[in-house]
C-alpha positions in Angstrom: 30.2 110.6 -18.7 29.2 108.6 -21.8 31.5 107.0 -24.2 31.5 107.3 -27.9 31.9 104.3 -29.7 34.8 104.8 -31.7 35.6 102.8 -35.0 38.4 101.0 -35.7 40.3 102.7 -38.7 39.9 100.9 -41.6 43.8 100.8 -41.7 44.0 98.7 -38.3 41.3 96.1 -39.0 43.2 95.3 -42.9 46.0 95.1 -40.8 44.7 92.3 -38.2 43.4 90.3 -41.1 47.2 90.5 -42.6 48.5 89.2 -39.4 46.2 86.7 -39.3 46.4 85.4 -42.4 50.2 85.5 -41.8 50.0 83.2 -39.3 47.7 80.8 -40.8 49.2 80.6 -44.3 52.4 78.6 -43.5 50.3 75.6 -42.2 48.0 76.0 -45.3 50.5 74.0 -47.6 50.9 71.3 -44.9 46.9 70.8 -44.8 47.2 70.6 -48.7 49.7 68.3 -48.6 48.8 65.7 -45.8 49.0 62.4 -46.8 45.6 60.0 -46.6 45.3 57.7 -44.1 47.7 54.9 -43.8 46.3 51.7 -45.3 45.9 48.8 -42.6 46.2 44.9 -42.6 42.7 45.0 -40.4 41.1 47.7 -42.8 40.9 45.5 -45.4 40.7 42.0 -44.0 36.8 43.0 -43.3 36.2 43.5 -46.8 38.2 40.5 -48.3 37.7 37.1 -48.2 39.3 33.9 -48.6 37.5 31.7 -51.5 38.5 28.1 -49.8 37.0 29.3 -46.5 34.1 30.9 -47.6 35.4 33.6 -44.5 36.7 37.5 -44.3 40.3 37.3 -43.6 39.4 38.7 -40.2 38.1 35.6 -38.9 41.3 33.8 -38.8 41.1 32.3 -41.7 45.0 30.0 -41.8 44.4 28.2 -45.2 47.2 28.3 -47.4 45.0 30.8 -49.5 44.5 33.1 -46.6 47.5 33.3 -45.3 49.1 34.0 -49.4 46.8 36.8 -49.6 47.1 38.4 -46.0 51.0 38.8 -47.1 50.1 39.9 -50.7 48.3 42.7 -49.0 51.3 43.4 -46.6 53.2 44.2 -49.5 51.3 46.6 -51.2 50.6 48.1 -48.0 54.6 48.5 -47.9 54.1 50.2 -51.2 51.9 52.7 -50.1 49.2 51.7 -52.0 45.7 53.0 -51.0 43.0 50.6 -49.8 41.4 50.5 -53.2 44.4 50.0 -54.9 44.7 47.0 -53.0 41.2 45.6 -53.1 42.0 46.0 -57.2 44.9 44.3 -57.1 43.4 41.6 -55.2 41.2 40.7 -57.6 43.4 40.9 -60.6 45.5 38.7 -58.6 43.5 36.1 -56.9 39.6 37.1 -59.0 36.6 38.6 -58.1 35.5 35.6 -55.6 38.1 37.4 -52.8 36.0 40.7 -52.1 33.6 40.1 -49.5 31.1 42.7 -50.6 29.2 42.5 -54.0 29.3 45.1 -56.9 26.5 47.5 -57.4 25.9 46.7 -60.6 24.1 43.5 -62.2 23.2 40.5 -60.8 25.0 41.6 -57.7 22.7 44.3 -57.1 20.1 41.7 -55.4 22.9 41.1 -52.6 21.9 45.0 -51.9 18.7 45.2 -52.4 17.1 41.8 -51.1 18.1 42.3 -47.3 16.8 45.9 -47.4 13.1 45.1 -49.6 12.9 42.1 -47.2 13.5 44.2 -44.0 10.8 46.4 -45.1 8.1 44.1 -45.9 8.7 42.4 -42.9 8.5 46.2 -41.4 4.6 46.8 -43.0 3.0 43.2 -42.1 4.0 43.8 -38.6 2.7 47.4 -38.7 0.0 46.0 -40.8 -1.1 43.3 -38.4 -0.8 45.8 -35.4 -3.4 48.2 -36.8 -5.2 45.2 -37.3 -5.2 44.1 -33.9 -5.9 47.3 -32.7 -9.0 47.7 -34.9 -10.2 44.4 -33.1 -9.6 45.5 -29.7 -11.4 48.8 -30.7 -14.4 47.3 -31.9 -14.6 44.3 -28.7 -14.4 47.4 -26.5 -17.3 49.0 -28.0 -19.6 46.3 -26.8 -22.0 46.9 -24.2 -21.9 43.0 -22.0 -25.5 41.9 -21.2 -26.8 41.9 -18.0 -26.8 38.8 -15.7 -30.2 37.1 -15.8 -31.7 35.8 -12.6 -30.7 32.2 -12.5 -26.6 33.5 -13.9 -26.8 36.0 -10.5 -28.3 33.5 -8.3 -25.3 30.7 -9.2 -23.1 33.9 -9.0 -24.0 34.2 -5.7 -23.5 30.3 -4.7 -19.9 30.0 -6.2 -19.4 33.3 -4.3 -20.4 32.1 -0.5 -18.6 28.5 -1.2 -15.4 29.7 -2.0 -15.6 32.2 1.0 -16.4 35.6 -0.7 
């Protein structure tokens, strides 16, 4: 005997989807809500330095400097601040010397771009000088070596029996 497939009233399926959504829906406003990640003392120590050292915070840093602005940033971690709101704070506190990474903007800019332009030039001569290289090898391998004359064979020969070959 064959089935029929039968479809599912209309009625049924709107019903599923209420259900579902039912469920769902009082977890929605908890998603909406959820607070951003908790800002951390080793979070930002990466990104901050200390001007006397010369250092991020995370290298140990213990001049009187370091150790003022690790507990500036405790506190406004206690205050719930976010991580940039700290990093600004920072610097209207202590001055733009204490962030570790430089602006995109200005001057600054080179800090970004240098590395990367260097990385890549340094990238092309060595791709440059291996196509070179290979173009050499290329042309070496093309050459046909001469025959051995009479007297070349002859020695050939000579070095062959006194070294026992």
């Amino acid at each position: 005997m064959r089935r029929r497939h039968v479809p599912l009233p209309q009625s049924l399926a709107v019903a599923t989807l209420a259900i579902a959504g039912a469920i769902a829906l009082p977890g929605a406003p908890a998603l909406a809500q959820a607070p951003d990640p908790k800002t951390s003392l080793p979070d930002i120590e990466d990104e901050v330095m200390c001007p006397v050292c010369g250092t991020t915070l995370e290298l140990a840093s213990e001049s009187p400097q370091a150790i003022r602005e690790r507990e500036f940033i405790r506190q406004q971690i206690a205050q719930g601040r976010t991580k940039e709101e700290i990093k600004d704070a920072l610097v209207a506190e202590f001055g733009e010397e204490v962030l570790a990474t430089p602006d995109d903007e200005g001057f600054d800019l080179v800090a970004w771009l240098v590395p990367g332009l260097a990385s890549a030039a340094g990238g092309a001569a060595i791709l440059g000088g291996l196509r070179r290289w290979r173009g050499r090898t290329g042309e070496l391998g093309d050459e046909t070596p001469a025959a051995l004359g009479d007297e070349d064979d002859a020695r050939l020969d000579a070095d062959l029996k006194r070294y026992g070959g």
